[in-house]
N, C-alpha and C positions, 0 to 999 in steps of 0.2 A: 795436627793432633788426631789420633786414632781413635775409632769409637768404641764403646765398650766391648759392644758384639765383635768386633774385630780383635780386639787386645785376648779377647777371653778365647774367641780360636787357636788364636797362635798361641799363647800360652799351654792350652791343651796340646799344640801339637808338638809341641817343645817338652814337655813331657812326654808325650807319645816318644817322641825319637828318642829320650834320653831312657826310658823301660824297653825297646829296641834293641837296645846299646847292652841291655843289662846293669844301667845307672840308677839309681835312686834319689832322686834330687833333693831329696829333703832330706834325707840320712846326710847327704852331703854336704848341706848350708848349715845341718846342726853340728857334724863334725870340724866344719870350718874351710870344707874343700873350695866350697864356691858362699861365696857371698851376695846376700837378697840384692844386691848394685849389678852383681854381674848376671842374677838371673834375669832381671827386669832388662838389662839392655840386650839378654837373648831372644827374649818375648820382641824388641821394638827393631829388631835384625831381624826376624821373624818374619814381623808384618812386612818388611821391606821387600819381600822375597816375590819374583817376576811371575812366580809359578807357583802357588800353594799345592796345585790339584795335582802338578806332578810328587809333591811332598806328600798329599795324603793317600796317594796310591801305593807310593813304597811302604808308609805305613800297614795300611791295610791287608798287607805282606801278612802271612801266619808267621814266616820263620824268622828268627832273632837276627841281627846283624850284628858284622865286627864293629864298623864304621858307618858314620853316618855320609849319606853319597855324596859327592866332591861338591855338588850349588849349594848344599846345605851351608848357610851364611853362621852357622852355628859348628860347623865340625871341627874346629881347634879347639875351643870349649870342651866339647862333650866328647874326644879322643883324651884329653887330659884328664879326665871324670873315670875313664871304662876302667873297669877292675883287671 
């Protein structure tokens, strides 16, 4: 089990990448794109990831991206999301 301060980073940073992406993930779960089942198991793919600090460094990036980079344990998700 993941602790909260952990769930709540990745969470953030799954967010982070999907405003990156140019996704809006909550326009999305109210549209019906993605569903709270499948946001929660991207948050817990997330935590699973070898390397967060290489994740929040592309974040911390200024410029937008097309895709989220290839370790991202989340980028069939949020390719399926991008407008």
């Amino acid at each position: 089990m993941h602790c909260q301060e952990t769930l709540k980073r990745h969470a953030g940073m799954v967010d982070q990448m999907a405003t990156k992406l140019g996704v809006d993930l909550q326009s999305a779960a109210i549209e019906g794109e993605v569903s709270i089942d499948q946001l929660s198991d991207a948050v817990l793919r997330c935590t699973d990831c070898p390397n967060p600090g290489h994740c929040q460094s592309f974040l911390n990036r200024p410029d937008p991206a097309r895709q989220a980079p290839e370790y991202c344990r989340n980028q069939e998700l949020l390719t399926k999301l991008i407008p």
